[in-house]
ROVEXMAR-653683 format. One record per residue: residue in one letter; x, y, z of N, C-alpha, C in turn. Coordinates in pm, whole numbers, padded with zeros to 5 digits, always signed. Layout:
# ROVEXMAR-653683
AXYZXYZXYZ ...
***
This chain:
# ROVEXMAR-653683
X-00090-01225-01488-00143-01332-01571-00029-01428-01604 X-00042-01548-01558+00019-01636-01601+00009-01727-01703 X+00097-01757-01805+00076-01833-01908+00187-01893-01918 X+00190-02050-02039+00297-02116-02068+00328-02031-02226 X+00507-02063-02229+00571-02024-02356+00440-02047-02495 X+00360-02123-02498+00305-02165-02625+00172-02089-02596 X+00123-02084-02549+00021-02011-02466+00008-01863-02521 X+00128-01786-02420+00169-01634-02494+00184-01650-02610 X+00240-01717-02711+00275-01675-02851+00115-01706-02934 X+00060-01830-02920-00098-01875-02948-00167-01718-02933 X-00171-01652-02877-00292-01585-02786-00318-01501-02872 X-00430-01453-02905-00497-01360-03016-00467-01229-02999 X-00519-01198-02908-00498-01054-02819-00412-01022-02715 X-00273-01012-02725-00195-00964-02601-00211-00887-02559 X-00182-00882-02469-00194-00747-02321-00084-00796-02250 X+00003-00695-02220+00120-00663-02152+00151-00537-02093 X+00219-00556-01972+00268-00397-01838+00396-00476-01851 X+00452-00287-01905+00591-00307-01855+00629-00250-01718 X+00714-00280-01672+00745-00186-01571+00861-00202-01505 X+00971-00087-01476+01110-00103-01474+01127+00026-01442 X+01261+00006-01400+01300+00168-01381+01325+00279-01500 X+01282+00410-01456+01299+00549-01572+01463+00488-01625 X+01480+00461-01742+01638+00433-01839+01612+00286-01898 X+01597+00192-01867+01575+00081-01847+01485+00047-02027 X+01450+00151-02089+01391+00124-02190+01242+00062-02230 X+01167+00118-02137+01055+00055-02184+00930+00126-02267 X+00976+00293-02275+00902+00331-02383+00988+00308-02502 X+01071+00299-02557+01140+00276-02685+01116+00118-02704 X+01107+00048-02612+01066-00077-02687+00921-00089-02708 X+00851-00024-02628+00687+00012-02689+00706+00048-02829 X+00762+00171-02883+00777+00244-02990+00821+00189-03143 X+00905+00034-03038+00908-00072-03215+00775-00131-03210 X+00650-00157-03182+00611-00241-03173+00520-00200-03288 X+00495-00211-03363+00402-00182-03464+00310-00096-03429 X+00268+00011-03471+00169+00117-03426+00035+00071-03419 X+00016+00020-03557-00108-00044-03641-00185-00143-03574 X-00099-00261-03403-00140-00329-03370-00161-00332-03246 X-00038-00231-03182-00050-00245-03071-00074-00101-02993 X-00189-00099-02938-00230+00023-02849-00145+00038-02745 X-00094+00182-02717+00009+00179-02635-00031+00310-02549 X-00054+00228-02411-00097+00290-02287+00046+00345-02228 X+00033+00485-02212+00125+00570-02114+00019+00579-01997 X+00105+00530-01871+00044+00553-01735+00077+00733-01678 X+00172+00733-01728+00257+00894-01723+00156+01010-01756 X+00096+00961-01916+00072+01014-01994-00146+01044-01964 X-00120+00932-01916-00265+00914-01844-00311+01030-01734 X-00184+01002-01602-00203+01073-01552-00176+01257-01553 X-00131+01305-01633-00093+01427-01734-00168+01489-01750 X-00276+01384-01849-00357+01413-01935-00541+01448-01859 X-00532+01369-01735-00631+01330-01677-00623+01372-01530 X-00562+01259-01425-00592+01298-01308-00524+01437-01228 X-00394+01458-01268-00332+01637-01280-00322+01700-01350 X-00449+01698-01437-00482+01837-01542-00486+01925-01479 X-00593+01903-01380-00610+02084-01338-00522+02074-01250 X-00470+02013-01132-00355+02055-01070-00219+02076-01157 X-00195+02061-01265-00070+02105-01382-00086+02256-01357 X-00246+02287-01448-00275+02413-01503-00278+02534-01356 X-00304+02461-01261-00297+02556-01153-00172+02604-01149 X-00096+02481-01137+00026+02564-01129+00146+02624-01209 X+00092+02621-01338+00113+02704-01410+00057+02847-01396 X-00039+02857-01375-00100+02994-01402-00069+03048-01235 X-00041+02969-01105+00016+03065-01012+00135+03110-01051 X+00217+03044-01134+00358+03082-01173+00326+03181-01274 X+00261+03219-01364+00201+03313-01464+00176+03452-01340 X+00062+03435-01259+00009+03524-01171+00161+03626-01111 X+00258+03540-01097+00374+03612-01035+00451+03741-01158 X+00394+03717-01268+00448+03816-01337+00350+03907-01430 X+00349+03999-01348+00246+04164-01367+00213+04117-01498 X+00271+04166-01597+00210+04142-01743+00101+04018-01797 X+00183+03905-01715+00076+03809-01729-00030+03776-01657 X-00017+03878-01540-00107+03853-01445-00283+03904-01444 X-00215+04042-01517-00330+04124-01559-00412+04052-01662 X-00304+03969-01783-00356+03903-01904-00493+03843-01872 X-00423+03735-01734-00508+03641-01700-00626+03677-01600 X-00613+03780-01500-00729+03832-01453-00820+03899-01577 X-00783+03922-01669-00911+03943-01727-00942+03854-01866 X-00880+03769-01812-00971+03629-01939-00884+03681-02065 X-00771+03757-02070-00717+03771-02229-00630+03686-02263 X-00598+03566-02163-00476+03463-02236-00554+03337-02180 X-00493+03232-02281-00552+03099-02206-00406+03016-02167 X-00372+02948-02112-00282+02882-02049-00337+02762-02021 X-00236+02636-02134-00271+02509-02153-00104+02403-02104 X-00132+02301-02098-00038+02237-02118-00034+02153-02224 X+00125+02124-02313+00109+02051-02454+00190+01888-02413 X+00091+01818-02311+00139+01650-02288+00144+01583-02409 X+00212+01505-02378+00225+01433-02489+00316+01263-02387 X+00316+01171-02525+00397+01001-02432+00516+01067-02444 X+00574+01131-02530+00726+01172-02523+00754+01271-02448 X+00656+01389-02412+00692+01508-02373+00623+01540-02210 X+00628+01468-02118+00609+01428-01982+00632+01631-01925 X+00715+01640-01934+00786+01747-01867+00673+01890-01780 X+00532+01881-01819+00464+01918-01700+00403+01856-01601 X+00429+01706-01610+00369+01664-01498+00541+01662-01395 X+00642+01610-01432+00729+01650-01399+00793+01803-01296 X+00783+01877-01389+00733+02022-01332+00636+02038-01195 X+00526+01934-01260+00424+02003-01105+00475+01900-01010 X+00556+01798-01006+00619+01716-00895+00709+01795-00838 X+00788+01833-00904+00882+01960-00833+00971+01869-00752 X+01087+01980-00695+01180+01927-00582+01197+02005-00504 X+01179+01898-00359+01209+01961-00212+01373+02035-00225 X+01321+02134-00160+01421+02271-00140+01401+02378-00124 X+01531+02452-00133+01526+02595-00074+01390+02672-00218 X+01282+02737-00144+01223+02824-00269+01338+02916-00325 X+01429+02958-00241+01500+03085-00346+01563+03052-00458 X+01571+02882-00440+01677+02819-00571+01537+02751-00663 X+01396+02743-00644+01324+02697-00744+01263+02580-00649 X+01252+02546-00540+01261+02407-00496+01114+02434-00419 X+01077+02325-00346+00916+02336-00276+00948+02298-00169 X+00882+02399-00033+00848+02335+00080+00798+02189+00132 X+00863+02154+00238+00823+02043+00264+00671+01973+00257 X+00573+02060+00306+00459+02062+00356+00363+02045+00164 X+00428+02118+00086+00385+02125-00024+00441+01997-00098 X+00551+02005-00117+00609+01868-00163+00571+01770-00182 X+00510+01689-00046+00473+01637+00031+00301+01611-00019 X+00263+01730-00061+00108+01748-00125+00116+01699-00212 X+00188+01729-00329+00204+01711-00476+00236+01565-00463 X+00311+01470-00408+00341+01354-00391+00232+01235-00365 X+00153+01329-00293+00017+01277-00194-00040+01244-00383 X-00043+01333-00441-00164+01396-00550-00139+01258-00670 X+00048+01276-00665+00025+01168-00787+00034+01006-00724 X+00025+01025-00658+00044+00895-00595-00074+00800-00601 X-00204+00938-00597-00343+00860-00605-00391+00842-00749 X-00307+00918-00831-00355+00975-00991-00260+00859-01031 X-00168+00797-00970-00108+00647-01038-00207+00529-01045 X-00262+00570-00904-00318+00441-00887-00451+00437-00995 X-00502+00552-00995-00623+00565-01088-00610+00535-01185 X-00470+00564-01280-00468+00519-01403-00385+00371-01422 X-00369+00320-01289-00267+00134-01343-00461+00090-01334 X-00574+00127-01265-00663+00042-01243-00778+00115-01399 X-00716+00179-01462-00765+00227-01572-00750+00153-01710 X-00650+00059-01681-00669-00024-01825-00691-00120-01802 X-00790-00199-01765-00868-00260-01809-00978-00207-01929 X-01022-00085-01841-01124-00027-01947-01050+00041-02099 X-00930+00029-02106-00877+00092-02188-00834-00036-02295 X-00788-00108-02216-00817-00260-02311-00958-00258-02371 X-01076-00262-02317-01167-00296-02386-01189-00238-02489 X-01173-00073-02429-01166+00053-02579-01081+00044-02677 X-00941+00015-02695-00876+00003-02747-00889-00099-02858 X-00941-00216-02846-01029-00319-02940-01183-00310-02999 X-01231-00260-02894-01377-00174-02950-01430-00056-03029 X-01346+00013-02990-01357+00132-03052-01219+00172-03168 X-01133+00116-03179-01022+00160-03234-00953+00015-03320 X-01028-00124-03263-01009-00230-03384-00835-00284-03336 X-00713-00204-03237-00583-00271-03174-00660-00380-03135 X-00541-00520-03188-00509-00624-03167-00449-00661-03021 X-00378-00559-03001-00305-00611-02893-00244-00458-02823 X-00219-00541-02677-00265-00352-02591-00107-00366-02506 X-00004-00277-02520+00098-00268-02418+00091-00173-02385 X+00092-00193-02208+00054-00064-02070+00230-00030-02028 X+00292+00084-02052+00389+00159-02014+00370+00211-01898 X+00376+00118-01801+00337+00183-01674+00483+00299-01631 X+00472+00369-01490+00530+00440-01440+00619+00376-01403 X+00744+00435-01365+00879+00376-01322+00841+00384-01182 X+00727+00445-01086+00703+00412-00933+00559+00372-00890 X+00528+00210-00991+00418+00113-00961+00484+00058-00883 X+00590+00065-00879+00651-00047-00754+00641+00026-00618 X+00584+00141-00583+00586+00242-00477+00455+00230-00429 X+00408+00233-00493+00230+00246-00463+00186+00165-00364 X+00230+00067-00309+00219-00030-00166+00075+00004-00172 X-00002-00047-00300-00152-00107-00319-00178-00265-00427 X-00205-00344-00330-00191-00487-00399-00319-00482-00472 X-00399-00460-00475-00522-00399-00580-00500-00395-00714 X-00434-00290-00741-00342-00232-00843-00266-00368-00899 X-00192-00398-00844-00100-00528-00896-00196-00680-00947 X-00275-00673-00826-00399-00764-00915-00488-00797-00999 X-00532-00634-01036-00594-00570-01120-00503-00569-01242 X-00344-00565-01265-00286-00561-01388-00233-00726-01408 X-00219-00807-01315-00182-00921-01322-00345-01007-01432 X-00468-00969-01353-00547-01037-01429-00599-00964-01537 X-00530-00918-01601-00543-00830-01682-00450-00861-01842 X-00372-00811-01769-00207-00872-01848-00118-00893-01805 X-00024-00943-01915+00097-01054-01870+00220-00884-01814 X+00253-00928-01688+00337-00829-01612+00497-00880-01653 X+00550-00771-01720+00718-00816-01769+00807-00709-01737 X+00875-00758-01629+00993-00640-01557+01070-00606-01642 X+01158-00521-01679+01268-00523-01758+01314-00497-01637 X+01458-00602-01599+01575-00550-01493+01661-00465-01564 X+01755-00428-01490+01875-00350-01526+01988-00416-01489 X+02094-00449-01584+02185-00549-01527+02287-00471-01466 X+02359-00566-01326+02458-00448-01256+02549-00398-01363 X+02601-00420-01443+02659-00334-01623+02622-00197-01608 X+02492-00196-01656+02420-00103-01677+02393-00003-01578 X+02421-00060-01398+02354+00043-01286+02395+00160-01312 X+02525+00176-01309+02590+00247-01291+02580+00414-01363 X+02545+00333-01532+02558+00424-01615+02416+00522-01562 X+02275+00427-01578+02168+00478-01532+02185+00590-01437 X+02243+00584-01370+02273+00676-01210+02342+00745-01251 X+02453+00741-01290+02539+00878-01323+02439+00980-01457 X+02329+00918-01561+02269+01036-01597+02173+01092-01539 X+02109+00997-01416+01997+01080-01344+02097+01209-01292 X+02185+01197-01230+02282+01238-01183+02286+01389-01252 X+02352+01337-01404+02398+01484-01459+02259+01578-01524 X+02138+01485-01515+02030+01598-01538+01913+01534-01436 X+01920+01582-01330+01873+01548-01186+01684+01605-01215 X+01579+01501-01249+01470+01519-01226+01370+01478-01105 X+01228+01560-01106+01152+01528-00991+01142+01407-01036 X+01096+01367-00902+01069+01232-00899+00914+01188-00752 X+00906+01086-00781+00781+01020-00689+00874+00914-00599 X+00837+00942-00442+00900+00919-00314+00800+00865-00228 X+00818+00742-00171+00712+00697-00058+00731+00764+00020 X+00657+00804+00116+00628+00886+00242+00788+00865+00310 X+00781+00754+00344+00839+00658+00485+01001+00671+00400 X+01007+00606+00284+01122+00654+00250+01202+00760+00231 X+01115+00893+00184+01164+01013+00171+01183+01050+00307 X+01070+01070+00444+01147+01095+00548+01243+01073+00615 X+01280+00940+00596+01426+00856+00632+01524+00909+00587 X+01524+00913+00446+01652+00977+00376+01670+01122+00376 X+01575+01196+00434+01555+01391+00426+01638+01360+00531 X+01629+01310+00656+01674+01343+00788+01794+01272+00768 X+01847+01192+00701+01989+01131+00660+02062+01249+00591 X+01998+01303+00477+02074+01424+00406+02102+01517+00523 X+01963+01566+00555+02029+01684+00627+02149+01684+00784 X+02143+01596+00809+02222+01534+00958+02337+01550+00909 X+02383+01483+00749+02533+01449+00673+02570+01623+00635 X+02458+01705+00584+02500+01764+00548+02473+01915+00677 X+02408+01887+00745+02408+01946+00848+02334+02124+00799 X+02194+02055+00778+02117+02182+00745+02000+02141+00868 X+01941+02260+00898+01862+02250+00996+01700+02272+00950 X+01702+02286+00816+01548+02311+00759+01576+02282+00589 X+01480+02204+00582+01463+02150+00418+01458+02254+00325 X+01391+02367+00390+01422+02489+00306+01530+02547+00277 X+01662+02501+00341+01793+02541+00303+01856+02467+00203 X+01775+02344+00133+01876+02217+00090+01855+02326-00052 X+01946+02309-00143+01943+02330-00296+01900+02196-00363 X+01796+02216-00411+01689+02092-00502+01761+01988-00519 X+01841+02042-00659+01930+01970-00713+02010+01863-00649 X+02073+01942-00578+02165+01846-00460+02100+01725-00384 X+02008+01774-00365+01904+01635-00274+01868+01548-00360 X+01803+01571-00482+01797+01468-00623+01842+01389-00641 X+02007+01457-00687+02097+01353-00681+02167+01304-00635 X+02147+01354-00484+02195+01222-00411+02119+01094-00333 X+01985+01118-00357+01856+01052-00314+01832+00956-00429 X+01910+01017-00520+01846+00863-00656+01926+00755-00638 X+02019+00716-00652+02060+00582-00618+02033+00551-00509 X+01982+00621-00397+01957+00515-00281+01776+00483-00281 X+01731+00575-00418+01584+00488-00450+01597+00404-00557 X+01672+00381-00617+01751+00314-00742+01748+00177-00616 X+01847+00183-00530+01815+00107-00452+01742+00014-00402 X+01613+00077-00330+01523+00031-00275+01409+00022-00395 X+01438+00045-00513+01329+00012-00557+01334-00155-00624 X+01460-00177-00667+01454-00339-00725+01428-00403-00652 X+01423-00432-00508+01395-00565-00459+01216-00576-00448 X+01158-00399-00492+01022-00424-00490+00991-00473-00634 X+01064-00442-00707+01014-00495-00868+01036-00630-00900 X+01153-00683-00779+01190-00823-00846+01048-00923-00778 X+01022-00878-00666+00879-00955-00590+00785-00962-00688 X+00769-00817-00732+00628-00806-00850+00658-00900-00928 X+00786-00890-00974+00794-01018-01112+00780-01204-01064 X+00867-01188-00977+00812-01304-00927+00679-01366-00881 X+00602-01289-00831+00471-01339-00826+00387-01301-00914 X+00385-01191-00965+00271-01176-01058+00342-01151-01253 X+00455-01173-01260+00482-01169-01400+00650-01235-01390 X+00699-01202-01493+00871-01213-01544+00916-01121-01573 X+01041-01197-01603+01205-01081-01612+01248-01109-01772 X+01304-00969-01770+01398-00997-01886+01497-00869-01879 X+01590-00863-01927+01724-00819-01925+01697-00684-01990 X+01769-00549-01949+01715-00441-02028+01845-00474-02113 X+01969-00499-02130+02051-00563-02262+02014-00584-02366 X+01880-00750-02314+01836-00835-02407+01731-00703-02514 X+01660-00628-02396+01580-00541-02455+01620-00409-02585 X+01744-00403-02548+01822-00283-02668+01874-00334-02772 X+01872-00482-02760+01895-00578-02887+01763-00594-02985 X+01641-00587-02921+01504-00626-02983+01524-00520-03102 X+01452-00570-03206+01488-00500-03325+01301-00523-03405 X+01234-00592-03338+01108-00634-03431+01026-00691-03328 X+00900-00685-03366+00727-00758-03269+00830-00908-03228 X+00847-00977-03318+00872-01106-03345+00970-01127-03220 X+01067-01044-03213+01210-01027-03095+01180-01000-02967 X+01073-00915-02936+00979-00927-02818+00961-01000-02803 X+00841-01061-02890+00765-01176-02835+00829-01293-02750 X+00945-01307-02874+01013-01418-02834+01109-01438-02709 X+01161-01285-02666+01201-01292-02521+01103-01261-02427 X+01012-01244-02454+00906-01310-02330+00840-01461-02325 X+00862-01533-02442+00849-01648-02439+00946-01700-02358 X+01077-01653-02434+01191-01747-02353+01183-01726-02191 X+01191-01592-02117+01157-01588-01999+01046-01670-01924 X+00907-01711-01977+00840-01805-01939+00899-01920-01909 X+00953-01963-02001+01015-02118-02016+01161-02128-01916 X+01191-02004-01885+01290-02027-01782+01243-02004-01654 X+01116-01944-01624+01065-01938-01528+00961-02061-01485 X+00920-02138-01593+00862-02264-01604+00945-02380-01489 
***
């Protein structure tokens, strides 16, 4: 959605997608925004909650099944086994993404990997084309003024223009970049606490057969998780800005994740997405 500087600030009802890379700050700047006004869509949290529920809980309870005591629990209906999602507390959908590697170190077969990737990949798309209706609810049923969508740090992966059109006419699309300052630091903490992550097909095969050639393993089942993580994130760190800077350019704007750790109030937002209009004007 495109609008002029006077336009966005006029407008009764905002609607805004952030979307930027995992560090980059865009749930903590959700989190100033007044509770009271602004409905705040987790795409993360969506899909968690919704499209890998039961694939979460499955795989929890095969991991339960592996240990006798709990196994018996659960063959006979004496335990229930839930997951506790939450916008802050991601860490089972995380979990069921898992990382390619050796199983003896915790890691997932290729073939499986590969599944789970398939799974959220479609459970993204379900929930970026989910708020619209969540805009409507969110004012209808709940009386928010104004709706900001925390999308996923890999909408820029999804290579479905649907999706992007569907949030463009929807709401105003605002990248937070990462300034080269900042790359660095970003990468060195993916680094020191190395999480799953979501991989395009085409890219992850490129770079599996790059790792293993450098490092000279002959089956993905030998790699240790960890190790492949982090050395696969900066080169998706990589390839992912020049897809976010397109998105912003055609279907929304930029603003500085700097400018963003300075925002202190609604008012400080607003106003650096105004100013970004007017420089994009």
């Amino acid at each position: 959605m495109k609008m002029s500087p006077q336009e966005f600030l006029d407008w009764q009802s905002k609607r805004i997608t952030l979307l930027a890379m995992s560090g980059a700050g865009k749930t903590t700047l959700a989190n100033k925004l007044p509770k009271a006004n602004w409905f705040h869509y987790s795409g993360d949290y969506r899909i968690g909650t919704k499209y890998l529920k039961e694939p979460i809980l499955d795989n929890l309870k095969r991991q339960a099944m592996t240990v006798p005591f709990l196994r018996e629990l659960l063959l006979t209906d004496s335990i229930y086994i839930g997951s506790k999602i939450t916008v802050e507390n991601l860490a089972p959908v995380s979990s069921f993404l898992g990382k390619l590697g050796s199983p003896e170190l915790g890691g997932l077969p290729l073939q499986e990997f590969k599944r789970r990737q398939k799974l959220h990949h479609q459970a993204e798309i379900a929930a970026m084309n989910d708020v619209p209706e969540f805009i409507h609810k969110a004012e209808d049923i709940y009386g928010y003024r104004h709706f900001i969508n925390d999308a996923g740090g890999s909408v820029c992966e999804l290579d479905c223009p649907d999706v992007l059109e569907t949030l463009a006419a929807h709401t105003v699309i605002v990248y937070i970049r990462i300034p080269k300052s900042l790359e660095q630091t970003i990468i060195e903490r993916a680094k020191s606490d190395p999480k799953p992550l979501y991989y395009r097909e085409a890219f992850l095969d490129a770079k599996l057969d790059e790792f293993m050639k450098m490092r000279h393993y002959s089956s993905p089942d030998e790699i240790p998780p960890d190790d492949f993580v982090t050395w696969i994130f900066p080169e998706l760190f990589k390839s992912r800005i020049p897809r976010y800077e397109a998105i912003a350019e055609r279907y929304g704007y930029t603003i500085d994740a700097d400018q963003v750790a300075q925002i202190k109030t609604e008012s400080d937002f607003l106003g650096l997405v105004a100013e970004a209009m007017a420089q994009q004007q």
